[in-house]
C-alpha positions in Angstrom: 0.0 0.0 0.0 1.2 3.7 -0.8 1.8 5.5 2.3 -1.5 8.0 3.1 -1.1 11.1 2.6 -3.3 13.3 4.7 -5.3 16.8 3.5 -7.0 17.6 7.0 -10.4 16.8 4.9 -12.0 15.7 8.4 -10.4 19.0 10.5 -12.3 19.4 13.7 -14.3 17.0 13.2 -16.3 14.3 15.7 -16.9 10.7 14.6 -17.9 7.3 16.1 -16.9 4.2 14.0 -18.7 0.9 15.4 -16.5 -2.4 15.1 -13.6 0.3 15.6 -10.6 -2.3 16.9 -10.1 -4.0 13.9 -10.1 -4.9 10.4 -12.2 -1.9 8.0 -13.5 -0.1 11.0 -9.4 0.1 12.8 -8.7 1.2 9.3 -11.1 3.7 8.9 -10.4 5.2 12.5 -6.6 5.5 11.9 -7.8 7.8 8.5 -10.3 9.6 10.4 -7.6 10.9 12.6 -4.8 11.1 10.0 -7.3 13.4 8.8 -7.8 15.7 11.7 -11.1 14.1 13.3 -11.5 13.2 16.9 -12.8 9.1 16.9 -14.7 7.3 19.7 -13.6 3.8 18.6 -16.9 1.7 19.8 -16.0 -2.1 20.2 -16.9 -5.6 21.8 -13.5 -5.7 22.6 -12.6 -3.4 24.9 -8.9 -4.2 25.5 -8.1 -3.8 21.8 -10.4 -0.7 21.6 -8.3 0.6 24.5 -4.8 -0.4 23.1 -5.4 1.6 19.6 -7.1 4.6 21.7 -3.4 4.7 23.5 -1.9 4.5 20.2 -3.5 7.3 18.3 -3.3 9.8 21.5 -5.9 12.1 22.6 -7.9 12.3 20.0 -9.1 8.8 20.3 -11.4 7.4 22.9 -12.4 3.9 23.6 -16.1 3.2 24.5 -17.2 -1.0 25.2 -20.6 -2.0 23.4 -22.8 -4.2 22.4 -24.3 -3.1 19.1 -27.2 -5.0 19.8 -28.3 -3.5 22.9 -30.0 -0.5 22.1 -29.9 1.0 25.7 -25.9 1.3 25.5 -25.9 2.3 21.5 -27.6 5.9 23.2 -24.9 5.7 25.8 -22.7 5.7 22.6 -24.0 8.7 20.9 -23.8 10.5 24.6 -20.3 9.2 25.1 -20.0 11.1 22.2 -21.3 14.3 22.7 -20.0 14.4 26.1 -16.4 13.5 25.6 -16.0 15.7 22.2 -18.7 18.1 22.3 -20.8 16.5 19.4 -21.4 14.3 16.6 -20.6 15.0 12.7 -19.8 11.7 11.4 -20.8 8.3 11.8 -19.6 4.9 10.8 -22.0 2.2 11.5 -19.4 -0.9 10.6 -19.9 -3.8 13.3 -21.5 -7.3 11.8 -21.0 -10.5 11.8 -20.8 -13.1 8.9 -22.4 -16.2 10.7 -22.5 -20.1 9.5 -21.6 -20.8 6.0 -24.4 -23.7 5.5 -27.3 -23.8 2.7 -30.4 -22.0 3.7 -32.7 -24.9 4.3 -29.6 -26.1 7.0 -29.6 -23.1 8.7 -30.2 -22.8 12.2 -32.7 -20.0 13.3 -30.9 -18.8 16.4 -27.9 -18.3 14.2 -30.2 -16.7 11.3 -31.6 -14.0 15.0 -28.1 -13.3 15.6 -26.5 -12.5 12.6 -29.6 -10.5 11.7 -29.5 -8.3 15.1 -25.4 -7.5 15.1 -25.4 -6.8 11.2 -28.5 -5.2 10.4 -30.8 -4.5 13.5 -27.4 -2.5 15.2 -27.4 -0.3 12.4 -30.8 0.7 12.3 -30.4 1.4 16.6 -27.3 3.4 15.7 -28.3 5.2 12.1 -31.7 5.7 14.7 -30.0 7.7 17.8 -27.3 9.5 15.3 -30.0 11.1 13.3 -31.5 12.2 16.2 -28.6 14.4 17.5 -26.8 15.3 14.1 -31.1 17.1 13.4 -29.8 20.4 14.1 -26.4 21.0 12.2 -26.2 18.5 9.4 -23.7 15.4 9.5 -22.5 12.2 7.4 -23.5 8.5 8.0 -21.7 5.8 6.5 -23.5 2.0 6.4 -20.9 -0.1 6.0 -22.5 -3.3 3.5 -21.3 -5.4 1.6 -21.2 -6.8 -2.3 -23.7 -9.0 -0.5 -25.8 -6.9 -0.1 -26.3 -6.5 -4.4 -26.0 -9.8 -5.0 -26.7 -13.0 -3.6 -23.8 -15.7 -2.3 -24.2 -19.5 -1.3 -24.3 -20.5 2.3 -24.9 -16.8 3.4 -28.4 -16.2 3.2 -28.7 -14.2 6.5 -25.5 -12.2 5.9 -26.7 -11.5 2.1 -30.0 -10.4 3.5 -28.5 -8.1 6.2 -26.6 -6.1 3.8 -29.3 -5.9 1.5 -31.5 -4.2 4.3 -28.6 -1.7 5.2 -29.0 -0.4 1.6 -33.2 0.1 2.1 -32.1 1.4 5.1 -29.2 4.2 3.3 -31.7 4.9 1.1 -34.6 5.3 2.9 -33.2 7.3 5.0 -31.1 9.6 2.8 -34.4 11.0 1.2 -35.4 11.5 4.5 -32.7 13.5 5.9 -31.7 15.4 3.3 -33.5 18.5 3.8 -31.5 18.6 7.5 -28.0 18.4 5.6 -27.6 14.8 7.1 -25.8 12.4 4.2 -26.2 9.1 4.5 -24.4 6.9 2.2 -23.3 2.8 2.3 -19.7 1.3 1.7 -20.3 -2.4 -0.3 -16.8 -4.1 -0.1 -15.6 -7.2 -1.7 -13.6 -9.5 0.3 -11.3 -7.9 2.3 -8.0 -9.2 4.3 -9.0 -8.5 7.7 -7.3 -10.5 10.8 -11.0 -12.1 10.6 -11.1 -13.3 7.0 -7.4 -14.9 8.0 -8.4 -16.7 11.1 -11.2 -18.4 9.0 -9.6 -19.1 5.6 -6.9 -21.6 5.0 -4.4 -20.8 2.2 -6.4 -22.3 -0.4 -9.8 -21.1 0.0 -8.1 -17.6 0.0 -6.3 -18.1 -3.6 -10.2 -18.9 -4.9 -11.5 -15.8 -3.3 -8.8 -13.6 -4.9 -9.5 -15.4 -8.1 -13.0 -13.8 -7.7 -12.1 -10.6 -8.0 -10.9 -9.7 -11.8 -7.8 -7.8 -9.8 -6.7 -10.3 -8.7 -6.4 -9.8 -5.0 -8.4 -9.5 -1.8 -9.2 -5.5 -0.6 -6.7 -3.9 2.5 -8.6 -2.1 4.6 -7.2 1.3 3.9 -8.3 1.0 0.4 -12.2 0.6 2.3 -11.2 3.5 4.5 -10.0 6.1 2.0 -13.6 6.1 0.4 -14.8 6.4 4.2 -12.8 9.6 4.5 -14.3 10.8 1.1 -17.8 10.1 1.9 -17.8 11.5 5.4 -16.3 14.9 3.8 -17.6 18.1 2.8 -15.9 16.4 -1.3 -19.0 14.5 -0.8 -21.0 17.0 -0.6 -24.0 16.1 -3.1 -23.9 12.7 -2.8 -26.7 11.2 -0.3 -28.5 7.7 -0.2 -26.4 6.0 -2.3 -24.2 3.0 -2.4 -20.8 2.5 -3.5 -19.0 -0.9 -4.3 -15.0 -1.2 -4.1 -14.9 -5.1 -4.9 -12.4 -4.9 -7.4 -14.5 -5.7 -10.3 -16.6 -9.0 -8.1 -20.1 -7.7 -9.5 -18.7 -7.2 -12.8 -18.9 -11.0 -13.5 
């Protein structure tokens, strides 16, 4: 990867990135700050929320959550406000990917779960950050997925999650648009997170590159520099709409 170069695009401003501690969302919060922005990194895991917060200095600030508690996603957004003064920006990244067995096989519990962390957390969070960005405008970020344009085998509760953040984006762009609130979704191809490692072996990895035209899996920072471009003022005009960086996956 080229080394970023930073353009203070996000000067001054407040963010919250959900799933913050690694993968996309530690990606997107390490831009966010290159850029100038002050980051409450929101994660299950609180150590490794903690450890990147101490890495990036003041201007990052850990906060523990469950995305699917609803209760402590407003503690979130008043974490927020309290610690920084306000909310401009918001990345609602934390999901799951769940079992990979054929629809008929699969189990409802698991089908409730994926469900609630990767779709039901971003309507609780997109919900509570409209609500306090009403009076001076802001810039909400859905992260989806390719899945959620296009179907993929074994992953019928993932696929469908990602496909209801983009109702969601849109829905909620025409809604908010006359308050200055953009809201806009991220649709990745496969990316090499610490996550996608852990649960591919070397060969299932070479067929997933082979996937993509380009030949290779995503890096995060690639994910996060089109964060950085959606959650600024460059983005100005753009509002309910969804943008895939799959290196040519939906082509074929």
């Amino acid at each position: 990867m080229k080394e970023y170069v930073t353009s203070n695009r996000l000067q001054n401003k407040i963010a919250i990135v959900t799933g913050g501690a690694s993968g996309i969302g530690e990606a997107v919060v390490k831009a966010f700050i290159n850029e100038g922005a002050s980051v409450v990194i929101a994660d299950f895991n609180k150590e490794a929320a903690n450890t990147l917060a101490v890495a990036l200095g003041e201007k990052a600030v850990a906060f523990e959550i469950d995305v699917t508690d609803y209760a402590r996603v407003q503690d979130m957004i008043q974490f927020a406000v309290d610690t920084f003064g306000g909310l401009d920006i918001a990345v609602n990244n934390a999901g799951i990917g769940g079992p990979a067995v054929p629809t008929g096989e699969y189990e409802v519990d698991a089908w409730k779960k994926v469900i609630d962390v990767s779709l039901n957390s971003v309507f609780y969070c997109l919900k509570e950050e409209l609500n306090v960005m009403q009076d001076k405008g802001g810039a909400i970020i859905n992260m989806a997925s390719i899945l959620g344009t296009v179907g993929f085998k074994t992953q019928c509760a993932y696929s469908t999650a990602k496909h209801g953040i983009l109702g969601l984006t849109k829905t909620a762009g025409a809604e908010y648009a006359a308050k200055n609130i953009r809201i806009n979704a991220i649709c990745p191809g496969f990316v090499e997170t610490p996550a996608l490692q852990h649960s591919m072996d070397d060969v299932a990895t070479a067929k997933l590159k082979e996937l993509h035209p380009i030949g290779r899996l995503a890096q995060p920072e690639e994910i996060a520099k089109l964060a950085v471009f959606l959650a600024s003022d460059d983005a100005s005009f753009i509002n309910g709409a969804h943008y895939l960086i799959d290196g040519g996956y939906t082509t074929l």
